[in-house]
N, C-alpha and C positions, 0 to 999 in steps of 0.2 A: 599557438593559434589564437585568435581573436574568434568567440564562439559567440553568436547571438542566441539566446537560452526564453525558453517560452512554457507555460505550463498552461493552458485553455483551460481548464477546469479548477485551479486555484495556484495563483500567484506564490511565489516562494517568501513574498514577502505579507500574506493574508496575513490580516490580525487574529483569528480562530484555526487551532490546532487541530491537524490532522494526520493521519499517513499519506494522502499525498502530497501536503505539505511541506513534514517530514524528509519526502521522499524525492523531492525538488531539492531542499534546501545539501540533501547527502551528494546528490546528481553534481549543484555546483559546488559543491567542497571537494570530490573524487577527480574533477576537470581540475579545480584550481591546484590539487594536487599532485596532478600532470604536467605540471608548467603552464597553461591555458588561462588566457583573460576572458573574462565572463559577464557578461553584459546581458541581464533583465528585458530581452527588448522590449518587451510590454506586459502592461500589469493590467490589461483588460481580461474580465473573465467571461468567458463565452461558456457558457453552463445552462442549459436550460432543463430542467430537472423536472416540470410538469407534460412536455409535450405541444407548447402552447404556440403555437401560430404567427401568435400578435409578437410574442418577447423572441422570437428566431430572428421574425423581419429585422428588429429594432437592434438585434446584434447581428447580420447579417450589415447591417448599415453601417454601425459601430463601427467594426473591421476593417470595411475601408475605409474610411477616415482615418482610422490607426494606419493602413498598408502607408496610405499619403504623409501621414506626420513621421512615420518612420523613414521612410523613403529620402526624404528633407531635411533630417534629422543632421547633425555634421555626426563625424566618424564612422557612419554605415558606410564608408566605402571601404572601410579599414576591418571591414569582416572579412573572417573566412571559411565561417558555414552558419548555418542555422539551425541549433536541436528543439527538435519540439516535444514534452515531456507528454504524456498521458492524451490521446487525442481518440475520442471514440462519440460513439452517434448522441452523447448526450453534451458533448463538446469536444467540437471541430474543433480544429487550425484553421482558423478563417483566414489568416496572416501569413503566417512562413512561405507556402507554396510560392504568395504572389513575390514578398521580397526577393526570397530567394533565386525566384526566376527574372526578377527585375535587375539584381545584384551578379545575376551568373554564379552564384555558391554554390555549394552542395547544399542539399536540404534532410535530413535527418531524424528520425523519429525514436523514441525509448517509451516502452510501454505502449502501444496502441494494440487496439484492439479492433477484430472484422465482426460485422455483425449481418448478415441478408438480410436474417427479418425484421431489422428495423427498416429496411428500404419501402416498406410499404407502413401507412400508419401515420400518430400524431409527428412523430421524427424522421420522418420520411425527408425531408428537407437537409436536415443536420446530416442525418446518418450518409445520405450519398457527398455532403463534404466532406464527410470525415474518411470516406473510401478514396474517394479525388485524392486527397490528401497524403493516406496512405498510399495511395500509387504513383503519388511522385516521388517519394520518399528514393533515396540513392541506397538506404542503408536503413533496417531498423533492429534496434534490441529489444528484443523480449525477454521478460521479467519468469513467464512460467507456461511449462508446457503445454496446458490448453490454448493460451495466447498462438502459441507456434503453429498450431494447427490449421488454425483460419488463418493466418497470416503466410503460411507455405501453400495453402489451399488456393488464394488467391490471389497473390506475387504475381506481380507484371515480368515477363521478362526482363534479364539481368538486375534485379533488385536482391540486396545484401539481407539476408536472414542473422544476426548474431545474439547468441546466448548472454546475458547478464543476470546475473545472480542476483535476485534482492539481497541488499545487504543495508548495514549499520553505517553512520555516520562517525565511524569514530575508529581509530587506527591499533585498538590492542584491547582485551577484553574485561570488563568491572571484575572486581572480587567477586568471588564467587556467593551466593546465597546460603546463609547458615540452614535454611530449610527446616527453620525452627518455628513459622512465625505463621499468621493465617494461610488458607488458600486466596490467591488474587486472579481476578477478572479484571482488563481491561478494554474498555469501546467505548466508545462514542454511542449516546443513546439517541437513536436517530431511528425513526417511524422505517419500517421495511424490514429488509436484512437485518439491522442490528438488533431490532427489537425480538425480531425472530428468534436471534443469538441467546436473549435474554432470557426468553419464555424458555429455551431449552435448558438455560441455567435451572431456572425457578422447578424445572419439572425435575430436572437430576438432581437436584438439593433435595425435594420432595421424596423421592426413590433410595435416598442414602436412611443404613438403620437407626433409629431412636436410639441406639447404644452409643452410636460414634459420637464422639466430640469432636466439633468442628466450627470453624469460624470464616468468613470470606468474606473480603474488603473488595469491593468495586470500585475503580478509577475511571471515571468519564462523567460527561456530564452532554446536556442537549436538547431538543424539543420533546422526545419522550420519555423526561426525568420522568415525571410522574405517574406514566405507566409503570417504569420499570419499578420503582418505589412502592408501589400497587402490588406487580408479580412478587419482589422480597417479604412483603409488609408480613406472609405466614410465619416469618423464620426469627419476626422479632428480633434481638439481640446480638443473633448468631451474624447476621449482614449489616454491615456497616456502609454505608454508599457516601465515599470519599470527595465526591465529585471530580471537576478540574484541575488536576495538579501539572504543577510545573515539571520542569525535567528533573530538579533536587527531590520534590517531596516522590515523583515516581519513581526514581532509584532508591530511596528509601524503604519503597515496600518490598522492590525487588531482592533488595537485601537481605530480606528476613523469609521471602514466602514459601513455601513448602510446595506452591504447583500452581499452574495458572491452570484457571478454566476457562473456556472459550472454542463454544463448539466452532464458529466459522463459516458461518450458513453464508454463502454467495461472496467469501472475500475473496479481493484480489490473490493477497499472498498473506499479508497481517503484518503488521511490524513489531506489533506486541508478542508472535510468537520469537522472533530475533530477538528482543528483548530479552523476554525473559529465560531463552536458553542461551543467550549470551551471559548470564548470570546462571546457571547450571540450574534450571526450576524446572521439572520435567512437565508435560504439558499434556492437558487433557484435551483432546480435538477431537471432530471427526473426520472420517478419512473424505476428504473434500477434492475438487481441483483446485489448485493455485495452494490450498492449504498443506496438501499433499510433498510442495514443491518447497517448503522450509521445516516441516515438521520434521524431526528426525524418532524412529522408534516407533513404538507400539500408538497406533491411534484406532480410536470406535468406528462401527459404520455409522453408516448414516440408515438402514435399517434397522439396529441394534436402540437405538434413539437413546434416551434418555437412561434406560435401563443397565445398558451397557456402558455408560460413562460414569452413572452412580459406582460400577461394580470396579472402573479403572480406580476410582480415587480411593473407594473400597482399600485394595490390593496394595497402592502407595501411601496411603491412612497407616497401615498396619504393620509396612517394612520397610524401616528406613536406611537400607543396604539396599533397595531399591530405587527407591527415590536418588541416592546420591549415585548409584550407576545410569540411571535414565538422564540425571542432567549432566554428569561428566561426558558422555556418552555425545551428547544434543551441544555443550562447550565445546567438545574438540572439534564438531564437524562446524560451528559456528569460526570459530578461530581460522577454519582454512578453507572457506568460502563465501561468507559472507560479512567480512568486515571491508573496511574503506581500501586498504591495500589490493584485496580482492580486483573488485571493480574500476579503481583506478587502471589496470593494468589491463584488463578487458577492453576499455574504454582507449586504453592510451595506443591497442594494437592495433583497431581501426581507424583510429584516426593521424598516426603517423604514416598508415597505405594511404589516406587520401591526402597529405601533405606533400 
């Protein structure tokens, strides 16, 4: 099939590294590994991350101008649906619905999310496109059980519900992690949620004993370097803040690290947990939604906080007949669910019903 492929919230071909990025860029490799042509229809991104009025209008404009260049475009008649990757009240599908319905395609969604109470508010505008949208949809996958809820909650008649595993972009599993090497954290240091993540780092580092020996290298980099830099600065030596690394120098830590940390405050799903239990690293979290839904094995609450996570790495610190059963354990179930094989095949079963 001739697929027209859209990601609203960041292009697959963005120059700054992300998971939903990432998570685009895995979407068209899992298609094109289906036999499926894959066509970028647009690389406008509709993202409005403050709530603001003036920047909604001005891509609300945007869009159409895009539906029209698209529409005129040669080889749009030569599609045969349209997927729209990640579509929720802080960016809409300004675009698909109208092609789509202008084209007579089926129209398609992976990852979207429902949200009521943004219907009223600064996104009050976004957010009911981004509903419109999702209820045109023919068909959508979700990525993780909470996703499912609102989305089964408020499904239009006859509209397709299908499970899709997060998964890796890549068809067979790295070496496994000698589990010799520091502890690693990986995020993007970004004001919110991840920052969040951070301070809970800095607080379980705090809470582990003056006895242990310990070391953690953090891979990310972003607007709140210099906080996060700030929360480490107690630990002196022990933290190393690696920044941005490429996909070489990040498999390289994977390769050596003993356990990633990463409590997980408000993530999707994480790709760094696949990651790094695709390389056998067993994984300190908390028990989260969406986190929940790749994390395999023992994970902290979220009322135990920091205290209880110091006590996880405690326990993995101290036996290492542990550690290598926690990340074999987190490999094998990575190996038969979430790598590219996986979800090509997921992908390939509804879209051969609508061929």
């Amino acid at each position: 099939m001739n697929i027209a492929f859209f990601a609203p919230l960041k292009p697959a071909d963005h120059p700054v590294p992300s998971g939903d990025r990432a998570m685009a860029r895995a979407l068209i490799t899992a298609l094109q590994e289906g036999g499926h042509s894959v066509t970028q229809a647009s690389d406008l991104r509709l993202y409005d991350g403050q709530g603001d009025s003036a920047a909604q209008d001005a891509l609300f404009a945007a869009a159409q101008a895009e539906v029209t260049r698209i529409l005129s475009s040669p080889g749009v008649q030569d599609w045969h649906l349209w997927l729209t990757y990640h579509n929720y009240y802080k960016a809409p599908d300004l675009i698909g619905p109208k092609v789509a319905q202008a084209l007579d395609i089926p129209y398609l969604q992976i990852e979207s999310t429902r949200a009521r109470k943004r219907l009223t508010g600064p996104w009050a505008r976004f957010a009911r496109a981004a509903e419109s949208a999702s209820d045109a949809a023919h068909t959508i996958f979700y990525l993780t059980l909470r996703d499912a809820e609102t989305l089964r909650r408020d499904a239009p008649d006859g509209q397709h519900l299908r499970h899709l595993a997060p998964f890796l972009a890549r068809a067979d599993l790295p070496a496994a992690s000698t589990l010799s090497g520091p502890m690693l954290s990986v995020g993007m240091m970004r004001h919110g949620d991840k920052l969040a993540s951070y301070a809970l780092i800095a607080q379980t580092l705090a809470a582990l004993p003056e006895t242990l020996d310990w070391h953690l290298d953090i891979a990310g980099d972003g607007p709140a370097r210099s906080e996060v830099a700030d929360l480490m600065a107690p630990f002196g030596t022990r933290v190393t803040l690696r920044g941005a690394l490429d996909a070489d120098a990040l498999a390289d830590l994977y390769a050596c690290a003993s356990l990633l940390l990463w409590p997980g405050v408000n993530e999707a799903f994480g790709l760094t947990y696949l990651e790094a239990q695709a390389a056998g690293i067993p994984v300190v979290a908390q028990d989260r939604p969406g986190v929940r839904d790749v994390v395999k094995g023992r994970m902290t609450s979220v009322e135990g906080g920091a205290a209880e996570m110091a006590a996880h790495i405690l326990d993995l610190a101290q036996d290492a007949s542990l550690r290598r059963a926690a990340g074999t354990q987190a490999r094998t179930d990575i190996a038969a669910h979430h790598l590219r094989g996986a979800a090509t095949k997921t992908l390939q079963q509804t879209l051969e019903a609508l061929a």
